[in-house]
DOKE-962413 format. One record per residue (C-alpha): residue number from 1; residue in three letters; z, y, x. Coordinates in Angstrom, 2 decimals. Layout:
REM residues N
+------+------+---------+---------+---------+
! resi ! resn !       z !       y !       x !
+------+------+---------+---------+---------+
!  NUM !  ALA !       Z !       Y !       X !
...
+------+------+---------+---------+---------+
//
This chain:
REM residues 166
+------+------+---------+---------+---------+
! resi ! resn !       z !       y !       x !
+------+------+---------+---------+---------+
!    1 !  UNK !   96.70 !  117.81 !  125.18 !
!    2 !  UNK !   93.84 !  119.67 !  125.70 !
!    3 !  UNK !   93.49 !  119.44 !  129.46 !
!    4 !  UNK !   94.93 !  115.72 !  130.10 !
!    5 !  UNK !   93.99 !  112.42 !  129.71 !
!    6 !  UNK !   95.37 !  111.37 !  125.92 !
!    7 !  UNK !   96.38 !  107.98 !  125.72 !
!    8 !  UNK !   96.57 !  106.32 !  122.21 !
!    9 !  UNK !   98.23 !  102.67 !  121.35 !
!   10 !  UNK !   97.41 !  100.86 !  118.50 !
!   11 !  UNK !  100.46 !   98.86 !  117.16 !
!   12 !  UNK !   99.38 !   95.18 !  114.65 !
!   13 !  UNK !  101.58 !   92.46 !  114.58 !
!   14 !  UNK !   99.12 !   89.68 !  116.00 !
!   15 !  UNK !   96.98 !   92.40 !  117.84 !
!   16 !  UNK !   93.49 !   89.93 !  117.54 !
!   17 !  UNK !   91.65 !   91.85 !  115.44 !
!   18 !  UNK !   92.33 !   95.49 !  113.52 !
!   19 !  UNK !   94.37 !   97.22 !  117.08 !
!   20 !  UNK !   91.22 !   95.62 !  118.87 !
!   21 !  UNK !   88.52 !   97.14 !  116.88 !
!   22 !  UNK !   90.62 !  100.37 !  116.93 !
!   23 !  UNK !   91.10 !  100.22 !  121.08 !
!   24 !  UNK !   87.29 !   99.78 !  121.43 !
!   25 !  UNK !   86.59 !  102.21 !  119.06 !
!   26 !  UNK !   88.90 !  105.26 !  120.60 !
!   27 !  UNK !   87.53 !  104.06 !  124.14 !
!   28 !  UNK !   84.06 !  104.38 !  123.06 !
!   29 !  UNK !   84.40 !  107.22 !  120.98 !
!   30 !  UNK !   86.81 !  109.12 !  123.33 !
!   31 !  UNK !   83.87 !  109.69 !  126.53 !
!   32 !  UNK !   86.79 !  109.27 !  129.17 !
!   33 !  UNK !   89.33 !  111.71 !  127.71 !
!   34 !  UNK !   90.60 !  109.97 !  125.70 !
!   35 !  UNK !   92.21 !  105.99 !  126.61 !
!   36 !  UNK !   92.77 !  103.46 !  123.75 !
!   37 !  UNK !   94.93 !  100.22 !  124.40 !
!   38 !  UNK !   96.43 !   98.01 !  121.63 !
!   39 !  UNK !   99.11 !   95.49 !  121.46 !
!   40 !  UNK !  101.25 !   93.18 !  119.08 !
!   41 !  UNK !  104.88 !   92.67 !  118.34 !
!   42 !  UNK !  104.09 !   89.05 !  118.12 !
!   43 !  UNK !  100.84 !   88.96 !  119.72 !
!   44 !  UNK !   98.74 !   86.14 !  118.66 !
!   45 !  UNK !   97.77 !   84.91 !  122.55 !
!   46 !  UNK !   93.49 !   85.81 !  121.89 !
!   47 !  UNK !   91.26 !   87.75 !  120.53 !
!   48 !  UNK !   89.88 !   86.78 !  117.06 !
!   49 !  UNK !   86.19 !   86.23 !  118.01 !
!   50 !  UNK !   84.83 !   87.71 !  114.86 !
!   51 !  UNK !   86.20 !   90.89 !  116.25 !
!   52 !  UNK !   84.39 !   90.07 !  119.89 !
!   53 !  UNK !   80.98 !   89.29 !  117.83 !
!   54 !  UNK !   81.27 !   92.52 !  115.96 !
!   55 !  UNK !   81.90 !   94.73 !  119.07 !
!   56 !  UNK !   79.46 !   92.90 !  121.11 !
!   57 !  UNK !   76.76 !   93.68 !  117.97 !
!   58 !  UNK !   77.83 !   97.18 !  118.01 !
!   59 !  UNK !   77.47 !   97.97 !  121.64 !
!   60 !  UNK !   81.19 !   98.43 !  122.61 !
!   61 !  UNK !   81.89 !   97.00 !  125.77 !
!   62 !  UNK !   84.58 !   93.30 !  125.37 !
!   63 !  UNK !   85.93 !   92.53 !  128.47 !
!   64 !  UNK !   89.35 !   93.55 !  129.16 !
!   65 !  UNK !   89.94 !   92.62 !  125.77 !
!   66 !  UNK !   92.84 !   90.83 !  124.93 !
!   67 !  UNK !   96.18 !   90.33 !  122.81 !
!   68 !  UNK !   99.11 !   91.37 !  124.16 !
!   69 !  UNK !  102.68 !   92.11 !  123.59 !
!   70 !  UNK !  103.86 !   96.13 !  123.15 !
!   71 !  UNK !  106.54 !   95.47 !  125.27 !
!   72 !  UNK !  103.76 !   95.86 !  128.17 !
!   73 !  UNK !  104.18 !  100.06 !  127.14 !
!   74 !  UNK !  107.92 !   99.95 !  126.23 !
!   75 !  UNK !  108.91 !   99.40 !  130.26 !
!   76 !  UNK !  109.79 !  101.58 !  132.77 !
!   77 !  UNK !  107.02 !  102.80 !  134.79 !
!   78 !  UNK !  104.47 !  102.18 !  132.37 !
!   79 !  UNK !  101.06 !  103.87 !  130.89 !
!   80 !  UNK !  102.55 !  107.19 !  129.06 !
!   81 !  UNK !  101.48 !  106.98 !  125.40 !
!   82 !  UNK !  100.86 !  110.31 !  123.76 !
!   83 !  UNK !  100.27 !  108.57 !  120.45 !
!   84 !  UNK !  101.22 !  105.59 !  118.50 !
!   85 !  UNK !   99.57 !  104.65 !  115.76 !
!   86 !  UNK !  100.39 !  101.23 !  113.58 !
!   87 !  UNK !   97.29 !   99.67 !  111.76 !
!   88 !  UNK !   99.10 !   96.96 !  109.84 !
!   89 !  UNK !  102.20 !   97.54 !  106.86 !
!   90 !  UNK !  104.11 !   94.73 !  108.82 !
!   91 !  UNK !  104.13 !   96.49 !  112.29 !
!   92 !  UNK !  104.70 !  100.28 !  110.85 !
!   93 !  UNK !  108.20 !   98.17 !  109.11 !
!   94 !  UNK !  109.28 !   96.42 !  112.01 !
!   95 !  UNK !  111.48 !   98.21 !  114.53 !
!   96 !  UNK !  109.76 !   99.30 !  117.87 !
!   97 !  UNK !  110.45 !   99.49 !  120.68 !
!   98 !  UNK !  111.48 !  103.43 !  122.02 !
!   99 !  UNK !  108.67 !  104.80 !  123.64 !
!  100 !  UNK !  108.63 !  106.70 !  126.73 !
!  101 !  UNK !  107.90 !  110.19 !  126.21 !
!  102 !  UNK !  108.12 !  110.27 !  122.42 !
!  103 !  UNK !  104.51 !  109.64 !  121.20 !
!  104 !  UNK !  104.09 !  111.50 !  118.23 !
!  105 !  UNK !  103.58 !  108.07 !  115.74 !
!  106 !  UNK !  101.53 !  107.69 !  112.46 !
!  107 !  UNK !  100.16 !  105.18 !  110.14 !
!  108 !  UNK !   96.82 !  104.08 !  109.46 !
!  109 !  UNK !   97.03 !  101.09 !  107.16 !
!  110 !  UNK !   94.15 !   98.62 !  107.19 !
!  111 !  UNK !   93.44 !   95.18 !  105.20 !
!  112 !  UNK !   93.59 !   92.22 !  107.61 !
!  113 !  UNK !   90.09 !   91.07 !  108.03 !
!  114 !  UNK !   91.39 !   87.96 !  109.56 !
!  115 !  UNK !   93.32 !   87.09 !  106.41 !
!  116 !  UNK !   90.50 !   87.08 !  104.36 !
!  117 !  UNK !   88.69 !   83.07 !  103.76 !
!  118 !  UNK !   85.75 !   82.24 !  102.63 !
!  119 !  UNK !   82.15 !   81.90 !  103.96 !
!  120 !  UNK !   81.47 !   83.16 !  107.25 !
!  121 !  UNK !   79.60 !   85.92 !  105.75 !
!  122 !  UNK !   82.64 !   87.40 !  103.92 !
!  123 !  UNK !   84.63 !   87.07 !  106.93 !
!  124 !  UNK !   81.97 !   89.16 !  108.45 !
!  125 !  UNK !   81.75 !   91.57 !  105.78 !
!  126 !  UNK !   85.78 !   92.11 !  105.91 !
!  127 !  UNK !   85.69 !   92.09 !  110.29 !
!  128 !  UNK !   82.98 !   95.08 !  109.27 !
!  129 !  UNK !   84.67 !   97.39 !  106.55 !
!  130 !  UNK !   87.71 !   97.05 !  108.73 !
!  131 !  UNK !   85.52 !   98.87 !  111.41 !
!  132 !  UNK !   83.90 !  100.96 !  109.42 !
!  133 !  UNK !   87.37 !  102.48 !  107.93 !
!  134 !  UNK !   88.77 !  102.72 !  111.84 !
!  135 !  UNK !   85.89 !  104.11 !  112.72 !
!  136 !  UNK !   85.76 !  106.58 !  110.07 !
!  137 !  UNK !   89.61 !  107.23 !  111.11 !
!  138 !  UNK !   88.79 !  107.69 !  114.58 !
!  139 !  UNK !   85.88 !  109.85 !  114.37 !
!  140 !  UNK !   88.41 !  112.14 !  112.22 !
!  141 !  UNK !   91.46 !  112.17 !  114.72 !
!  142 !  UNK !   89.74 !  112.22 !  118.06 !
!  143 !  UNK !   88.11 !  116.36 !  117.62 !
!  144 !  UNK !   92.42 !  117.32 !  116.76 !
!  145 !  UNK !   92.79 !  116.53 !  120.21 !
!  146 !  UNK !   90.60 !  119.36 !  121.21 !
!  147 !  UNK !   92.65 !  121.67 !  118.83 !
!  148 !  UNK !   95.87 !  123.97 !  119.77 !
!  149 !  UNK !   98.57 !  121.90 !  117.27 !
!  150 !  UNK !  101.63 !  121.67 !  117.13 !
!  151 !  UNK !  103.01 !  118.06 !  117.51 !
!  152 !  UNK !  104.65 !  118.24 !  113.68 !
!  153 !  UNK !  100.77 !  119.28 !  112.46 !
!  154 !  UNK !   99.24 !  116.87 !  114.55 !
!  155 !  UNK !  101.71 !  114.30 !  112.93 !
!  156 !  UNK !  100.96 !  115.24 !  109.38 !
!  157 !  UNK !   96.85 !  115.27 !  110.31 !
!  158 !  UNK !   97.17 !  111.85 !  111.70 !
!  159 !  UNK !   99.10 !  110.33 !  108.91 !
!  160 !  UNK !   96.33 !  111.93 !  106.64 !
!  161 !  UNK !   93.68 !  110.65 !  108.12 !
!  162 !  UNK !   95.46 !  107.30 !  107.54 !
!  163 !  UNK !   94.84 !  107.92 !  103.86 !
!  164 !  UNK !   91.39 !  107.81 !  103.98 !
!  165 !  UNK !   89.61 !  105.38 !  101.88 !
!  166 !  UNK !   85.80 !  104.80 !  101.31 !
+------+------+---------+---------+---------+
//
């Protein structure tokens, strides 16, 4: 992986707000080596715009942004996906879809932020630990990439990293 382009998709069921943040984050933190893109099994049609405001506030550029179904990187002919990674307990159950090339797959399970109600400012506060946690995931996954690993170590890193808490 070391001397290609990486490409990384981040699997949610509604794909509006965690695989967003996640996309953003890999394409911001990856400086053009690295590509992000998310999608949904049962993609919710938009982006949740807590998830747009938070981006927006952190400098990550929105357009291009939107839900979409992971059938778009299950066809023939589409982006090759070195990487799979599920953000949400009901999309790392469900049955996807067989990926070209084998993506080596983990799980990085994340609290809904767009499940949580209350006052806009604990909606906030949930869109933002959700970021913070990705983030934090991110930032530990992306510098592997630059390592010499084995796919089966680079499996059992990535599903590590998915245990990260606080």
């Amino acid at each position: 992986m070391k001397n290609e382009k990486t490409n990384i998709l981040i699997l949610c069921t509604g794909n509006s707000a965690r695989s967003i943040l996640a996309e953003a984050l890999i394409n911001q933190h990856g400086n053009g080596t690295v590509a992000g893109f998310s999608a949904g099994s049962a993609p919710v049609g938009e982006v949740n715009p807590l998830a747009i405001r938070l981006l927006e506030n952190k400098g990550h550029f929105v357009s291009g942004l939107r839900s979409k179904s992971w059938d778009e990187f299950a066809k023939p002919r589409a982006q090759e996906i070195h990487f799979v990674i599920t953000v949400c307990d009901n999309a790392a159950g469900e049955t996807c879809p067989v990926w070209p090339g084998h993506p080596i797959t983990a799980h990085w399970g994340i609290s809904d932020p767009a499940g949580v109600e209350g006052t806009n400012e604990e909606k906030a506060e949930a869109f933002s630990l959700a970021y913070d946690r990705l983030e934090k995931r991110v930032l530990a996954f992306l510098p592997l990439l630059r390592k010499d690993l084995d796919a089966e170590t680079l499996k059992t890193r990535l599903n590590a990293i998915g245990q990260y808490s606080d």
